[in-house]
C-alpha positions in Angstrom: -38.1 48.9 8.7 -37.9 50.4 5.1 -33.9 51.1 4.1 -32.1 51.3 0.3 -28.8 50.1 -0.5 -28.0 53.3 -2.6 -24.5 51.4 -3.9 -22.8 48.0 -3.9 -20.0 46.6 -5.1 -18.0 42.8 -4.8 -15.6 43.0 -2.5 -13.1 39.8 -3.2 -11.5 37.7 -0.7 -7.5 38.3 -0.5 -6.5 35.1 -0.5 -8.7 33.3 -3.2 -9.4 36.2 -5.2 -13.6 35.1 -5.8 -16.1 37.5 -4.7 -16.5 36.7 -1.3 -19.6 40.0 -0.2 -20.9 43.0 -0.7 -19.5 46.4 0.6 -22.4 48.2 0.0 -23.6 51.5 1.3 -26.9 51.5 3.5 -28.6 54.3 5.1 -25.6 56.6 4.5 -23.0 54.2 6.0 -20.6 51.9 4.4 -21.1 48.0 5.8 -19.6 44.7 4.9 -22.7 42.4 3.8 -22.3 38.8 3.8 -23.2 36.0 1.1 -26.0 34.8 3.2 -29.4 34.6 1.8 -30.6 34.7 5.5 -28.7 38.4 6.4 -31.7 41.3 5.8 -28.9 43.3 4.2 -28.3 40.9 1.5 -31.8 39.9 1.1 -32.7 43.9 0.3 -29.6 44.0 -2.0 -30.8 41.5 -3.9 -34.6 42.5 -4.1 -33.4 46.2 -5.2 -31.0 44.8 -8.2 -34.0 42.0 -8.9 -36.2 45.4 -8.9 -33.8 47.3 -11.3 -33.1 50.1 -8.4 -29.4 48.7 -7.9 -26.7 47.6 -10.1 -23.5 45.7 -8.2 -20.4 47.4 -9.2 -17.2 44.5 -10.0 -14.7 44.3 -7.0 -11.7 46.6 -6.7 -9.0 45.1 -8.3 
């Protein structure tokens, strides 16, 4: 199935403070994607910003 990430950004872990995934929005719907090169989300996220169609925003402070 053919989907775009139209934005992502870091989202960073409470307790550390490192980046920790993406929030990113998909089809229209905010989700929670993990650092796993294995997760389809993540995989397109990074194809798209390896294409130049997406550029991952820095976490909310």
């Amino acid at each position: 199935r053919k989907y775009m990430a139209t934005a992502a950004k870091y989202a960073k872990d409470p307790m550390t403070g490192e980046n920790m995934s993406f929030l990113a929005v998909i089809d229209g719907r905010e989700v929670g994607v993990p650092f796993d090169p294995d997760n389809m989300d993540y995989a397109e996220i990074m194809r798209q910003v390896e294409a130049g169609e997406l550029t991952i925003e820095p976490a909310d402070e």
